[in-house]
Structure formats: structure tokens, C-alpha cells
C-alpha positions in Angstrom: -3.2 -2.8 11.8 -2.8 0.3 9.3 -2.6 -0.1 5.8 1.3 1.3 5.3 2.1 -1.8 7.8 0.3 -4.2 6.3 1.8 -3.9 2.7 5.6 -2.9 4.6 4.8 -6.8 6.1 3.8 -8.2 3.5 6.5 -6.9 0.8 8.8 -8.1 3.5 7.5 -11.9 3.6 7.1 -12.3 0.1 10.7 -10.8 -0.6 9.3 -8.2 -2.7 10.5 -4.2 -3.6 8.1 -1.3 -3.7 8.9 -0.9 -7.0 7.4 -4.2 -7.9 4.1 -3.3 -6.0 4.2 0.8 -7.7 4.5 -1.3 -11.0 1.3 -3.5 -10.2 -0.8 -0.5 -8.7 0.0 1.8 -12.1 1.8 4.3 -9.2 4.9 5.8 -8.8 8.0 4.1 -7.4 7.9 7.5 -5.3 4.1 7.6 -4.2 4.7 3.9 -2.4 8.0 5.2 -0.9 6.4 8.6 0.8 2.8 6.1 1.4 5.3 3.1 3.4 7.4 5.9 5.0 4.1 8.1 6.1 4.5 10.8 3.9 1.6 10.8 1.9 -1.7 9.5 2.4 -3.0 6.1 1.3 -5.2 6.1 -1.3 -8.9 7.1 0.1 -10.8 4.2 1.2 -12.9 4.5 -1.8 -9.9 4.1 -4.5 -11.0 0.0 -5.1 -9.1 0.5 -8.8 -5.8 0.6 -6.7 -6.4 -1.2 -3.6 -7.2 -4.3 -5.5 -4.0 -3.8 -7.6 -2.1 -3.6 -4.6 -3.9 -6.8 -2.9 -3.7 -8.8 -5.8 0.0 -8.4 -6.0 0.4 -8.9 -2.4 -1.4 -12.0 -2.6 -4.5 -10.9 0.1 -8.2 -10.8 -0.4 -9.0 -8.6 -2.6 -11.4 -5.9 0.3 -8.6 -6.5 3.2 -6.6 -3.2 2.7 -9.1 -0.5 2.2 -10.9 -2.3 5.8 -7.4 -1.3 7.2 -7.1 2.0 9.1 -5.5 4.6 6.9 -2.1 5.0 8.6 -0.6 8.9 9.9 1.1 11.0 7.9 3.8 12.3 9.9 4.5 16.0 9.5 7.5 17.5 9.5 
């Protein structure tokens, strides 16, 4: 499973918005919006700082989304 549809799901079950999860990462309402919508790229595999952010707010273990595959950006 890719990372945008791993935090898509898990927004989704915990009744979250993106702009709760931009608020935890410290990112822009509009850099989770173009990342869930495949727009932009997820941060690189290496960006810990935000991944954990993100995890921690999603309520996963804290190395379970940069393990994900990096989803597609879709190109217009």
C-alpha cells in the first residue's frame, strides 16, 4: 500500500481533515491536498522529521509510512 493511501485511510477512520494532519506535520494545508490527491511527491523516504509527525498524529508506529511505497504523481 502507498503512502498517500495509507494516510487517505487513516484520516478517514479516525474522522480527521488534512488540515489537522498539515497542522501536526508543520506543512501546508495545500502540500497534503496535492500529496493525497497525487500531485506532489511525498516527502523522500529520508524526511523522518515529518513522517514521524504525520504517524504520530495518525496514531501508527512511528517507521510504518516512510516503509510505504511512495505513491505516483499523476501528470497532467
Amino acid at each position: 500500500m502507498d503512502v498517500c493511501l495509507v494516510i487517505k485511510q487513516r484520516l478517514e477512520e479516525l474522522g480527521l481533515e488534512q488540515k489537522d494532519l498539515a497542522s501536526a506535520a508543520e506543512v501546508t494545508e495545500s502540500y497534503i491536498s496535492q500529496m493525497l490527491t497525487r500531485k506532489k511527491l511525498p516527502p523522500a523516504p529520508d524526511r523522518t522529521d515529518i513522517y514521524e509527525k504525520m504517524a504520530k498524529f495518525l496514531k501508527l508506529p512511528s517507521d510504518s509510512l516512510p516503509k510505504s511505497p511512495r505513491c505516483n504523481v499523476l501528470r497532467s
